[in-house]
Every structure is written in C-alpha cells, then in structure tokens.
N, C-alpha and C positions, 0 to 999 in steps of 0.2 A: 510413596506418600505425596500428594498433590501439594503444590507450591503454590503462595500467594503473591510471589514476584510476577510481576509486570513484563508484558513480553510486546513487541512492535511488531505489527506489520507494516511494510514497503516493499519497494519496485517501482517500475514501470505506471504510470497511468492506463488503465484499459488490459488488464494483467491478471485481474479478478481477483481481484485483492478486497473488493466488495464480496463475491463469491464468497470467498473463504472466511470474512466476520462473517458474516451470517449464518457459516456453516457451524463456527464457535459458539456463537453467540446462544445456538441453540443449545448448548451446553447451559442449565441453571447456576453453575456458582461463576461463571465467566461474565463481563460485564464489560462493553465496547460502546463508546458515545460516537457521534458522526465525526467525519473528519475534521482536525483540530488543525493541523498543516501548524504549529506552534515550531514546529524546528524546520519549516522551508527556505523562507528567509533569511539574507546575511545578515542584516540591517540590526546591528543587538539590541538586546531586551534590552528595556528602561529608556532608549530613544525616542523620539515624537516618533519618527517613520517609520520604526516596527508599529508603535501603538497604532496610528493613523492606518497602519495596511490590515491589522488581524480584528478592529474596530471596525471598519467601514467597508469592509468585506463584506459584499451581496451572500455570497458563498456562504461565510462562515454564520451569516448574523442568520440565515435558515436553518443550520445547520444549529445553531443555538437554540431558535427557535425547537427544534425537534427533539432538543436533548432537556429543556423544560430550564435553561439559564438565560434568564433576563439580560438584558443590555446594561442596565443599571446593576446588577450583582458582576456581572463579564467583568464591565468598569472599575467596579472594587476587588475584584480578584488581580486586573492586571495592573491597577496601581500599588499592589499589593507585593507585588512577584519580586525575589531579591534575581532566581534564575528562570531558565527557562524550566527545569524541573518544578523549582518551587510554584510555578503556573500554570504547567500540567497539572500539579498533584490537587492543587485547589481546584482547577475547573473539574478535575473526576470526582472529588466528593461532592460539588456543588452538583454534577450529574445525577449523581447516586441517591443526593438526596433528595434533587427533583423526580425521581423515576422513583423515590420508595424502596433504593436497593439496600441490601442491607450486607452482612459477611460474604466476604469472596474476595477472585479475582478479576485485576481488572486488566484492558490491552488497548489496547491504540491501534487504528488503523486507518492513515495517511501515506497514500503512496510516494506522493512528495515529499516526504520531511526523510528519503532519500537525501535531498543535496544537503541538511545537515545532518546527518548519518557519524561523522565523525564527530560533534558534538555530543548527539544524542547518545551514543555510546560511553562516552567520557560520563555526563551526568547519571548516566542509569549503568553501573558497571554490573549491576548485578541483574539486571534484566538481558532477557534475550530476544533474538532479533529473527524473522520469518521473512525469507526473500524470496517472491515469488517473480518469475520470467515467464515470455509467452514469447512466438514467433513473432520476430518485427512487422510482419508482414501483416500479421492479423491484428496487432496494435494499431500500425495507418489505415486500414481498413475500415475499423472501430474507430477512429478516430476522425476520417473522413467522411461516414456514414451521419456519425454524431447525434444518435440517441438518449447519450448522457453528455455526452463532452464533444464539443465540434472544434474539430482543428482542420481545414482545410490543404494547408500548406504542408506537402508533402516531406521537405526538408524541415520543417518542424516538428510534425508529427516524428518523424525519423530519429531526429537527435532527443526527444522526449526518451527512448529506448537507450541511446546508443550513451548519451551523458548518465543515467540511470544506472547501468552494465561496469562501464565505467568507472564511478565513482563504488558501489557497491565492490568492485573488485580491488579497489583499491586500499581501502578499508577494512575488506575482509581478514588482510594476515592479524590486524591488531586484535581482532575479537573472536579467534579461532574457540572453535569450544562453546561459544554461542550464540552459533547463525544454524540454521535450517532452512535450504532453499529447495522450492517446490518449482518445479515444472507446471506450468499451466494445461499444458497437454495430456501428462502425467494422470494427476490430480482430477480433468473429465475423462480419462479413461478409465482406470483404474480408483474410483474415490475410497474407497474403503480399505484397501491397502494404501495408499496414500495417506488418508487420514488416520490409518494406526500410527504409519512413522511419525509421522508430525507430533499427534498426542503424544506418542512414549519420550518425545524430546521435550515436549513445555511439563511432561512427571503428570499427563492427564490421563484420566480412563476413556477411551475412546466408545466404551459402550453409554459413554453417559451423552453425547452426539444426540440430537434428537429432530434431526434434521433428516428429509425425505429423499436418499440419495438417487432416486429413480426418476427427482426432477432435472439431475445432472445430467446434459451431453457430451459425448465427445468433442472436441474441436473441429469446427466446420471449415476451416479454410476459409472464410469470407472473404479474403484477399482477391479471388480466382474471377469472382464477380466482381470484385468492386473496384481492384488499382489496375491500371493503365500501363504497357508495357516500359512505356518512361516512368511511372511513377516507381513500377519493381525494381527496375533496375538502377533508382537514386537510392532507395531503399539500401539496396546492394553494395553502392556506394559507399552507402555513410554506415552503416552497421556490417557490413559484411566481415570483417575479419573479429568482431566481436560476436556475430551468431554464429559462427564457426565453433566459440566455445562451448556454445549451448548445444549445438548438435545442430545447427539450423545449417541446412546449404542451399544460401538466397544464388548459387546460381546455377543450380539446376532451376528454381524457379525463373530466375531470366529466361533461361533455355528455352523452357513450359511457354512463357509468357509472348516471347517475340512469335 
C-alpha cells in the first residue's frame, strides 16, 4: 500500500541527487519543489540570521520563483514557522498550491540539508531518508568543471564529500530502518534494478516511473580529463579512508594518475 509520508533526499552536492528527483518526480502522485536547503544552516529558526540567509538567498528566492511562492507569501510563512518542520510543511502546501497539485506525496530534495541531517530526522521521525554517494573524484570534477555549481578549490570541492560521508555516517546508527543509500554508479548503470530497490523501500510501484531510462548513462569518469595529478592525490588525502567505505580506491587512481 503506497505511503503519504515524506521521504528526503541528500548527499553530496554533484551526486545526482537532481538525477534521481526528476527520475521520482516523474511518478504523478509524487510532488518535489526546488531546493529549500531549510535544514543546512546552524543558525536556528526564529533568528534575524537564519531569516536574513534563506530570505536573501539569490539561490533560494529562484528557486521560489520556480516553485510559483512569492517573496511576500515566503515572508509570512517564515514568520509564521514555530520549527523548522512547521516551515517545510507550509512552504509545500504553498508549493502545491501554486503548481495546482492536489492529493499525494510529497519529498524534498536538498543535498545540503545533509549538515542538518540529525535534526531533520528528529523533526520528521517518521519520514525516511535517500542517501545517495558518487566517486569523490567525479564530485571535484563536476565541481571544478562548474556547469551547475562552480567550486574551483580542490580542498573544498573535497571536503564537500568527505563532511557529507561523514556526518551521514554518523547519524546513520540513529535512523536504522529508514535510510536507503544509492550508489551513483549504481543507479547509471543498472537504473531499473536500482530503481525497483528504491521504490519497494519508500512502499512505491516502480512501474508508475515514467521517466525515459535510455536517457541514463553510465558514469563517465570525468575526473581522468579534468583533475591534475596533484589535485587526485588531495582528493586522496582528504577522502581517502572514507571512499574506501564506498568501494572507491582513490589510489589506485593516484597510481593511474601520476
């Protein structure tokens, strides 16, 4: 029987966590607004400097713009918010009923609101959580390329993964039972067995997908063209004993690389 609980995507920025809303999204009773990033932030609700940072957000105020919530309604919802739930819940109905949606479920997908990952759990205990990883390597890649997101600095692009990895592992023993973590790899290889497991854990029919998987590729290694034998091997550095968990071995790519 399909669920109307609320499920979160995160991870990693660059992780394809865009990928995979969209691959939901094309599901009709599922319902995902642009990224809200409402749990990134330490700075707690009801302060001037949360309000001042999710307000005056280039980022977010497009990102409103596209989910059909005015600046002036945003305004009264966040002076409105007792939590950070109760400010979710308002901006998806305000979504829902800019976009005309009507019954279903709805999901969030902000790869950042990883760093409040152990709140966001506490507030939504009965929601479950989608954690998708990709090779660090092809995170700084995409990250340094910057088609979506440009981060230049290699040690930041780096620790983007490795705090991400991190924190989701550390958090994970409390929420056992409802996390689901996807391989980015995985997931362009194989998308249709990937995307059964997934469905059969948020209680979805996976034939209701209506998304064209033939527009999926494999993972390309973009890394191999684009970072610098120094840059792999910071990479290595700073994530290496945590892509180890994932299966990743950044040294054989040093090896490759030098």
């Amino acid at each position: 029987m399909a669920s109307n609980e609320p499920f979160f995507i995160l991870g990693c920025v660059r992780s394809g966590t865009t990928m995979l809303r969209d691959l939901l999204r094309s599901v009709p009773r599922l319902a995902c607004p642009e990224e809200t990033h409402f749990y990134r932030w330490g700075e707690p609700l009801g302060s001037p400097v949360f309000a001042n940072t999710v307000r005056r957000n280039k980022v977010l105020q497009k990102h409103r713009a596209i989910d059909g919530v005015s600046e002036a309604a945003f305004a009264e919802i966040l002076a409105g918010a007792r939590t950070r739930r109760e400010l979710t819940e308002r901006y998806i109905a305000a979504f829902k009923a800019a976009q005309g949606i009507g019954e279903g479920r709805w999901f969030d997908k902000t790869p950042q609101n990883i760093y409040g990952l152990a709140l966001l759990a506490d507030e939504f205990p009965e929601a479950k959580i989608v954690h998708i990883v990709r090779n660090p390597l092809n995170v700084v890649a995409s990250l340094a390329v910057g088609k979506v997101m440009l981060l230049e600095n290699t040690v930041g692009a780096a620790n983007y993964w490795r705090e991400a990895v991190a924190i989701f592992d550390k958090v994970k023993p409390s929420i056992t039972g409802r996390v689901h973590e996807i391989a980015y790899e995985t997931l362009t290889a194989e998308p249709a067995a990937e995307l059964a497991r997934l469905m059969a854990f948020l209680d979805e029919d996976v034939r209701d997908i209506r998304f064209d998987l033939s527009k999926i590729h494999p993972e390309r290694d973009q890394w191999r063209d684009v970072l610098s034998a120094d840059a792999v091997a910071t990479v290595r550095e700073i994530c290496g004993p945590w892509a180890r968990r994932y299966g990743y071995d950044l040294d054989v790519a040093v090896e490759s690389a030098g």
